[in-house]
C-alpha positions as CSV (number, residue, x, y, z in Angstrom):
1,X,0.0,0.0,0.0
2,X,0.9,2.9,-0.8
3,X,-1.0,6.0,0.8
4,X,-2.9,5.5,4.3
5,X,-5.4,7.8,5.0
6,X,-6.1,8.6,9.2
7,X,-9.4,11.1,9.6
8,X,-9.2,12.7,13.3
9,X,-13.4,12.4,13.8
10,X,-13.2,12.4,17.8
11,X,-13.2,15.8,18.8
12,X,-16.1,17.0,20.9
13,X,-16.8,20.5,19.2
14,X,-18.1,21.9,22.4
15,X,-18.2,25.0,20.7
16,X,-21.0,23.8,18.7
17,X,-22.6,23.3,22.0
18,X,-26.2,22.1,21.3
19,X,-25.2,21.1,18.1
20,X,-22.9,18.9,19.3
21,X,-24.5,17.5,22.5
22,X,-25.8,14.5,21.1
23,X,-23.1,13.8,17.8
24,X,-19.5,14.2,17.0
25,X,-18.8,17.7,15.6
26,X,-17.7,15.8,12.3
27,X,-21.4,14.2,12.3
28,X,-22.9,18.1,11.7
29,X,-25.0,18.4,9.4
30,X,-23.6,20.9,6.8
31,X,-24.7,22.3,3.4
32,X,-28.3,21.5,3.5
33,X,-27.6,17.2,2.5
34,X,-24.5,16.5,4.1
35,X,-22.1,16.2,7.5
36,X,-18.9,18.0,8.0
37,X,-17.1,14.8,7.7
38,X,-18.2,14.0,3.9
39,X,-16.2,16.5,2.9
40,X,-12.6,15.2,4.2
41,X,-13.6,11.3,3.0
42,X,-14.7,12.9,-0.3
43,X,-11.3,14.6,-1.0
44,X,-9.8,11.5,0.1
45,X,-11.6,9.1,-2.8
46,X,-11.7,12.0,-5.4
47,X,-7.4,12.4,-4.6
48,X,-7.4,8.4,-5.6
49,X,-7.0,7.5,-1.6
50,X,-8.9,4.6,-0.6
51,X,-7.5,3.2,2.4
52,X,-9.1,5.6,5.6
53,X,-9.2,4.9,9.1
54,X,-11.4,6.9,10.8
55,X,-10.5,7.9,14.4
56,X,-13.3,8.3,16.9
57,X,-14.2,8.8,20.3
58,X,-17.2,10.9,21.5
59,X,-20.7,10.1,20.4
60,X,-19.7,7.9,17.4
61,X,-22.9,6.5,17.1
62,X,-24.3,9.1,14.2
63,X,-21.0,9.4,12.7
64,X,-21.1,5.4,12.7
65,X,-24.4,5.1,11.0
66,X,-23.6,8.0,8.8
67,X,-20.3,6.3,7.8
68,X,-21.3,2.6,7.7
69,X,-19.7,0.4,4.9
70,X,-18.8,3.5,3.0
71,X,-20.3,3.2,0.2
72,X,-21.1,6.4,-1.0
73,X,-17.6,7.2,-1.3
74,X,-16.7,3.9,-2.9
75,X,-15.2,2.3,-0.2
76,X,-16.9,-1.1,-0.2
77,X,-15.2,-2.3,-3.1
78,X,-12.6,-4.9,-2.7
79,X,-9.6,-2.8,-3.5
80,X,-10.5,-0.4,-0.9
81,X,-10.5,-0.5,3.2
82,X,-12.5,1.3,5.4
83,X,-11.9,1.1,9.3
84,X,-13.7,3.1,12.0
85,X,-11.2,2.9,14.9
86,X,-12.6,3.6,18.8
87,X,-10.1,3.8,21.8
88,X,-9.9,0.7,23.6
89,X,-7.8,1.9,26.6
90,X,-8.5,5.1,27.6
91,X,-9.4,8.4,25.9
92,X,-7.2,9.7,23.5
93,X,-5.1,12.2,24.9
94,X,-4.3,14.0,22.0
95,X,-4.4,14.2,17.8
96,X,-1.1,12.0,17.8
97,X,-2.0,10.2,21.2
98,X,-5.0,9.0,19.0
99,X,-2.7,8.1,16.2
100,X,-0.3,6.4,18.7
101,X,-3.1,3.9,20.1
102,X,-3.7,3.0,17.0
103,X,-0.1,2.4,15.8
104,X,-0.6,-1.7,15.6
105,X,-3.5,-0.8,12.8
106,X,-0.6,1.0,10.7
107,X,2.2,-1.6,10.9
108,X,-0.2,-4.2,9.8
109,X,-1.3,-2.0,7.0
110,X,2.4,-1.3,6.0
111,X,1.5,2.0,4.1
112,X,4.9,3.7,2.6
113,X,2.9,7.3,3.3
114,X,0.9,8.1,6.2
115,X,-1.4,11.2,5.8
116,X,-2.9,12.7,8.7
117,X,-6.7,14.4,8.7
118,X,-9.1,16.4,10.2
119,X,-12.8,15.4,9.9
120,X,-14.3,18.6,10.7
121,X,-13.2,21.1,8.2
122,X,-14.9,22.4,4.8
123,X,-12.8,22.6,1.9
124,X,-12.1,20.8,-1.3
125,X,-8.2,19.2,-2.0
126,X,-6.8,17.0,-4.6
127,X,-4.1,15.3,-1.8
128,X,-2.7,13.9,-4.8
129,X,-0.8,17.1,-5.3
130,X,0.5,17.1,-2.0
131,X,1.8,13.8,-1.8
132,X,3.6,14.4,-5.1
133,X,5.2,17.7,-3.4
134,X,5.9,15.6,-0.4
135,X,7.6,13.3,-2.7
136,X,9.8,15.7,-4.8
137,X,11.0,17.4,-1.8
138,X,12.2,13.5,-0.1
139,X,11.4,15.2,3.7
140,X,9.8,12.6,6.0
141,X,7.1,15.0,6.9
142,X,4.9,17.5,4.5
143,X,2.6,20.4,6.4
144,X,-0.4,21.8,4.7
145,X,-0.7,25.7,5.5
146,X,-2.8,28.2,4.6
147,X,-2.2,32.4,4.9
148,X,-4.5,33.5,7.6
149,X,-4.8,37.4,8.6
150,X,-2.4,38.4,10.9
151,X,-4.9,38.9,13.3
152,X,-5.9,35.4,14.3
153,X,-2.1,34.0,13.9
154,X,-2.7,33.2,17.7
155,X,-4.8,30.8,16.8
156,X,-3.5,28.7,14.6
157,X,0.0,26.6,14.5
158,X,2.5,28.9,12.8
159,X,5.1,27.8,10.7
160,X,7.8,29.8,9.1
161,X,9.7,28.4,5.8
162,X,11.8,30.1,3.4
163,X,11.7,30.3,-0.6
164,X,12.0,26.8,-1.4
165,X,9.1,25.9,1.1
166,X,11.4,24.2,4.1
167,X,10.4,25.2,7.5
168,X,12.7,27.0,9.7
169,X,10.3,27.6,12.5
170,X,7.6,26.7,13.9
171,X,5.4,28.4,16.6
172,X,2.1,26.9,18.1
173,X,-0.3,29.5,19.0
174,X,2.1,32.5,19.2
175,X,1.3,36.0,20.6
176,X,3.5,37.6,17.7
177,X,4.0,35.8,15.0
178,X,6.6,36.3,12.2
179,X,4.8,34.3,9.6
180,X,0.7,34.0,8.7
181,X,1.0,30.3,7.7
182,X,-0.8,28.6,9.5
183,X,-1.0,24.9,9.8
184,X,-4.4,23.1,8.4
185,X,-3.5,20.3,10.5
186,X,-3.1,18.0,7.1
187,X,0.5,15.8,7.3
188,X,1.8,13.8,5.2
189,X,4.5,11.4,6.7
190,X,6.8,9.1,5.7
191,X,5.8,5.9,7.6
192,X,8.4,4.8,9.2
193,X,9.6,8.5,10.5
194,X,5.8,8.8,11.8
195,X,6.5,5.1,14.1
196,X,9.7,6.3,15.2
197,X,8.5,9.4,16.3
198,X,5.3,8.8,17.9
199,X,7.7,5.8,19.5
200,X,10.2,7.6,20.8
201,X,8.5,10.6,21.9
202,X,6.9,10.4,25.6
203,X,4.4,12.9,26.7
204,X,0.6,12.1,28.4
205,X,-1.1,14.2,26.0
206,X,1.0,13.3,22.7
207,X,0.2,16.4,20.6
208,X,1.6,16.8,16.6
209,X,2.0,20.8,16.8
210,X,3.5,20.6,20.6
211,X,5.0,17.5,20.4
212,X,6.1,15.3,17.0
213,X,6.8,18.4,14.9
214,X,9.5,19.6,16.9
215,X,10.9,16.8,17.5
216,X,11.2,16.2,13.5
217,X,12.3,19.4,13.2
218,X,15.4,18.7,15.5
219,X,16.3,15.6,13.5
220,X,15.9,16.8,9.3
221,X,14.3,19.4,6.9
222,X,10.8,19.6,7.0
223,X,8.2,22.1,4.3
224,X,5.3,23.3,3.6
225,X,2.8,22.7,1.1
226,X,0.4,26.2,0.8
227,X,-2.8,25.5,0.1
228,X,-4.9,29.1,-0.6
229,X,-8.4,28.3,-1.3
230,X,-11.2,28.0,0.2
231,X,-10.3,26.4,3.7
232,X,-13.0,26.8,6.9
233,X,-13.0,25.7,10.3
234,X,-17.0,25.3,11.4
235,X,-16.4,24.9,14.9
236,X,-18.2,28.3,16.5
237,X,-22.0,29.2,15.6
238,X,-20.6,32.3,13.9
239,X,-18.7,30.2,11.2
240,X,-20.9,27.9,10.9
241,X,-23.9,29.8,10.2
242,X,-21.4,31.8,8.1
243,X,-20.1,29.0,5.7
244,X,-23.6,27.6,5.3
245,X,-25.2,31.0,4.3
246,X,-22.3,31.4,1.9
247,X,-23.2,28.3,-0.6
248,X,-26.1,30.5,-1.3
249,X,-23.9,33.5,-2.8
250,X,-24.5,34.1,-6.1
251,X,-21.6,32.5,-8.8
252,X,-18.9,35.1,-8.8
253,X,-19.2,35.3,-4.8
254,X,-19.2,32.0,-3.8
255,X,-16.0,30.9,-2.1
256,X,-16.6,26.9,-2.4
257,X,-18.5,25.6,-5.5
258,X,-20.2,22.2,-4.8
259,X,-21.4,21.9,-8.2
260,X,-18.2,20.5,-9.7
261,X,-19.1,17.8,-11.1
262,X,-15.3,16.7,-11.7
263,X,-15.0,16.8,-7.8
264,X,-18.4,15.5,-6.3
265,X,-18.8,15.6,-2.6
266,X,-20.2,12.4,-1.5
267,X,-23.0,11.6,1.2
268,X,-25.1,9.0,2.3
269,X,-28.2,10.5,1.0
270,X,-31.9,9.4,2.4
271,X,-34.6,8.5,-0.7
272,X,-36.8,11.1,-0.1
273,X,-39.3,13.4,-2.9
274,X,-38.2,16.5,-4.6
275,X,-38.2,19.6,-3.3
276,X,-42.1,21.2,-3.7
277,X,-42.9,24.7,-3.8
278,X,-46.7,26.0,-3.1
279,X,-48.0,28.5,-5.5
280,X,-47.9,31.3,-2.6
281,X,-43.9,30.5,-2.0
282,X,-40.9,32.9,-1.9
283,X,-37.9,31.6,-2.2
284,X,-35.1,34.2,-2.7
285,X,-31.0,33.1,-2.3
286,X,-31.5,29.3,-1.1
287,X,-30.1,26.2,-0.8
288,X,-33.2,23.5,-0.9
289,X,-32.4,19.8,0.0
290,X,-34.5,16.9,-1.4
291,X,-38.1,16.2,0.2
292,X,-38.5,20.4,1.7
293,X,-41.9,21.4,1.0
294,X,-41.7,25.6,0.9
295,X,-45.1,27.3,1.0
296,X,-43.8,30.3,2.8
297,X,-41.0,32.6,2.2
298,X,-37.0,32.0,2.1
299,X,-34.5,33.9,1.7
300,X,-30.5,33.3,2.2
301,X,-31.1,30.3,4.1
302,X,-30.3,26.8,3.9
303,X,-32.6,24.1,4.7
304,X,-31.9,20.1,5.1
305,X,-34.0,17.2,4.1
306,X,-37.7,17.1,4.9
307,X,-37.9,20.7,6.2
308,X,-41.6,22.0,5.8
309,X,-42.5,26.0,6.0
310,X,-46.2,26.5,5.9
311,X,-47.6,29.4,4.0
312,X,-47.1,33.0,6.0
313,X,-44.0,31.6,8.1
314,X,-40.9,33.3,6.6
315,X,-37.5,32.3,7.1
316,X,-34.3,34.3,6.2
317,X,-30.5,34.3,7.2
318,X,-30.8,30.9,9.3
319,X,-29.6,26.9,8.9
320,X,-32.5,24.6,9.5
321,X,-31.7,21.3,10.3
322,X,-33.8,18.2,8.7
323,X,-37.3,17.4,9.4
324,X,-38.3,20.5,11.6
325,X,-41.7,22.0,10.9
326,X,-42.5,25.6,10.5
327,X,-45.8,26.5,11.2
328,X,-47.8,29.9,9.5
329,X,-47.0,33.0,11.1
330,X,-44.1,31.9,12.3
331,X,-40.8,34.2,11.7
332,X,-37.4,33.0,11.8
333,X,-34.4,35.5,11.4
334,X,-29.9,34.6,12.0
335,X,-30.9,31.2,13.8
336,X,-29.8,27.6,13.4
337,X,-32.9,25.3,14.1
338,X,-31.5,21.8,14.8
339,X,-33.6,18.2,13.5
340,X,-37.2,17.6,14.0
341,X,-38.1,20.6,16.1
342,X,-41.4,22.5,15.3
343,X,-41.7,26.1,15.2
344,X,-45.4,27.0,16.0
345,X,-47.9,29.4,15.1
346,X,-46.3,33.3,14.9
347,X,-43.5,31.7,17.0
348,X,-40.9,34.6,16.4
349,X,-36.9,33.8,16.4
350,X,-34.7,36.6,16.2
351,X,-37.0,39.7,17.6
352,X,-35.5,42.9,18.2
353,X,-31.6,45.1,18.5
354,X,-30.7,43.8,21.4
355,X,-27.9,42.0,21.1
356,X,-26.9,41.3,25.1
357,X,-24.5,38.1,24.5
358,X,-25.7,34.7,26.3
359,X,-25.4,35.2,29.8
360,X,-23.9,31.8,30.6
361,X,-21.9,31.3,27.9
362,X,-21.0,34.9,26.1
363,X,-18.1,33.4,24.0
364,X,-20.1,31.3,22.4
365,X,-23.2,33.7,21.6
366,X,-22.9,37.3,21.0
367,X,-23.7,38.5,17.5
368,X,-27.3,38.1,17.2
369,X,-27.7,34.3,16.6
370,X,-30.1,32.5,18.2
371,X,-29.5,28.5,18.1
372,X,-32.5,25.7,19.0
373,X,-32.2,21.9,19.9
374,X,-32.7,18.8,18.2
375,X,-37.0,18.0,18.9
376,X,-37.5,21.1,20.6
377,X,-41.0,22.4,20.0
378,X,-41.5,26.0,20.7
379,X,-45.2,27.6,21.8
380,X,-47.2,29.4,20.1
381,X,-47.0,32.6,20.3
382,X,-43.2,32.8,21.9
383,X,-40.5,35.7,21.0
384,X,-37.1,34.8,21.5
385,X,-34.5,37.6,21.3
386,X,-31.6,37.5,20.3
387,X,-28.4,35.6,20.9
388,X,-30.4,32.5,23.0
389,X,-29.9,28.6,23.3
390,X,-32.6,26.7,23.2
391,X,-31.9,23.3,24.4
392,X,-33.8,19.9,23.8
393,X,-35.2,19.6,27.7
394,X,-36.3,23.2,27.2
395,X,-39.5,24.6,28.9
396,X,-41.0,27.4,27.9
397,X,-42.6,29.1,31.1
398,X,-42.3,32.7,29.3
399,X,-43.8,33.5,26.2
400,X,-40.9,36.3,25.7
401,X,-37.3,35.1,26.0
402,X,-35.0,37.7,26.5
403,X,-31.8,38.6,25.0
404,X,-28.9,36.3,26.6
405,X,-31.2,33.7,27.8
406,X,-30.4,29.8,28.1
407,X,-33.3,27.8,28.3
408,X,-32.5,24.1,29.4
């Protein structure tokens, strides 16, 4: 073999919060028909990789069914291999702690390249390439980076390289950086340098930026490989709303097209009708997904499968999950409405200016979004401000929810 594929898919996302209480932040629905993970394994099988190993750890179960055999990406044909890999003595400790528990899974694979994945990202890449770089430059470890503004450097790996792409430093997290390439957290590794290093290194929380990087960096040349287009991290509300409201941007403004047809994103997609649209329907800016019925109005929003929205409910700048129920009258403004909720009669999401972040949790929610649980059903008649979380064991003892409010 030649090319092993490892997807990290065991992160909690706890700054998806609701979204992730009951599923694996790779398991998010995204893009109206698919999950956050599709488009990693996707990249992988379009690049010509079809060996994966999926690492996982919290809440597999939805990522589990999601994934099963694999085979809408192709992976349950006899040249392929698909493995969905659990800790089986403690939690992993850390992205190459979870890579190190599962060491025994890549000597008995044998691959000659190892490359390293995150699950929960959203961007489309021919690895192919990078492998190829990875080769030409004969370093035992490639580092996909991406220029970031030179404002959020502190939050990202840093690396530092020169004009023929080798690193010269490397910086996790710094206050002031001297470069804005920041790593994607995408490696490609020679094999047998990835064993001896995740082997020879010792630390309770074995870390790649912290840990194996700097210690390869001590021992040969490493590079880069710069990747500049489109490249998102979904993990807040903010971005996530953001990234979903963007496949709805007209042609010249969209920053990911999913409508390639020479580099499909895969998903394991449920048989359900087309979309419908009543005769008194609006639709302005929007992604619909298979089986929607729309007899109200939508605008710049992006609905999953099975949504309904009855005639007079209107919908605009929100994410609504599948199979959740809008009722007439009902207004819904900057929300994300998780899976079969149902939003009443003149229920109204989004009301008002004042934009008071949440009060238990202000890093989470303070720009106006308002975010509602998986089978929540909201009152008729309710207002809920602005910047609320609406979680599943909600109840609803006020028919106005103020700004900054956590229901649970």
């Amino acid at each position: 073999m030649e090319t092993l594929a490892l997807i990290l898919a065991g992160g909690r996302g706890s700054r998806l919060d609701i979204l992730s209480e009951n599923r694996v932040k790779p398991a998010v629905p995204f893009g109206g028909k698919y999950r956050i993970v599709d488009f990693t394994l996707s990249n992988c099988t379009n690049s010509g990789i079809f060996d994966i190993a999926i690492l996982t750890q919290y809440l597999p179960l939805s990522l589990n069914e999601h994934i099963g055999v694999g085979k809408p990406w192709d992976l349950d044909r006899r040249d392929s291999s698909l493995a969905l890999l659990q800790p089986y003595k403690e939690w992993y400790a850390g992205t190459a702690d979870a890579v190190l528990q599962n060491i025994e899974y890549i000597k008995r694979k044998n691959p000659k390249y190892t490359l390293i994945l995150s699950g929960d990202h959203i961007y489309k890449m021919d690895y192919s390439k990078m492998i190829k770089f990875h080769k030409e430059k004969k370093t035992k470890l490639t580092i996909a980076v991406q220029p970031v503004p030179w404002e959020d450097t502190h939050r990202f790996g840093i690396l530092t390289s020169d004009e023929n792409n080798k690193i010269i430093k490397f910086s996790e997290k710094p206050k002031n950086a001297d470069s804005n390439l920041a790593s994607m957290g995408i490696y490609v590794f020679n094999t047998d340098a990835l064993l001896e290093a995740l082997e020879t290194v010792k630390h309770p929380n074995l870390d790649f930026g912290k840990h194996i990087i700097p210690h390869l960096m001590g021992e040969t040349d490493l590079y880069t490989y710069v990747y500049e287009d489109f490249w998102q991290d979904v993990g807040t509300y903010d971005s996530y709303l953001e990234a979903n409201l963007n496949l709805t941007a007209t042609v010249d403004k969209i920053q990911m097209d999913m409508y390639d047809r020479a580099w499909k994103i895969h998903t394991k997609s449920e048989e359900l009708p087309p979309v419908k649209v009543g005769s008194k329907a609006t639709i302005n800016q929007a992604l619909l997904s298979n089986g929607c019925i729309i007899a109200g109005n939508v605008k710049r929003s992006v609905l999953s499968p099975g949504v309904i929205i009855h005639p007079g409910a209107t919908v605009l700048n929100s994410v609504i999950l599948n199979d959740t129920e809008v009722f007439p009258g009902a207004y819904i403004e900057n929300a994300i409405i998780d899976k079969r909720c149902k939003i009443l009669e003149n229920v109204i999401i989004g009301d008002g200016n004042d934009l008071t972040p949440n009060i238990d949790n202000p890093e989470l929610l303070s720009s106006g979004i308002n975010v509602v649980g998986n089978g929540v059903t909201i009152p008729k008649g309710t207002i809920i401000k602005r910047n609320c979380r609406i979680f599943k064991t909600a109840k609803f003892d006020n028919t106005v929810i103020e700004s900054g409010s956590t229901l649970k």
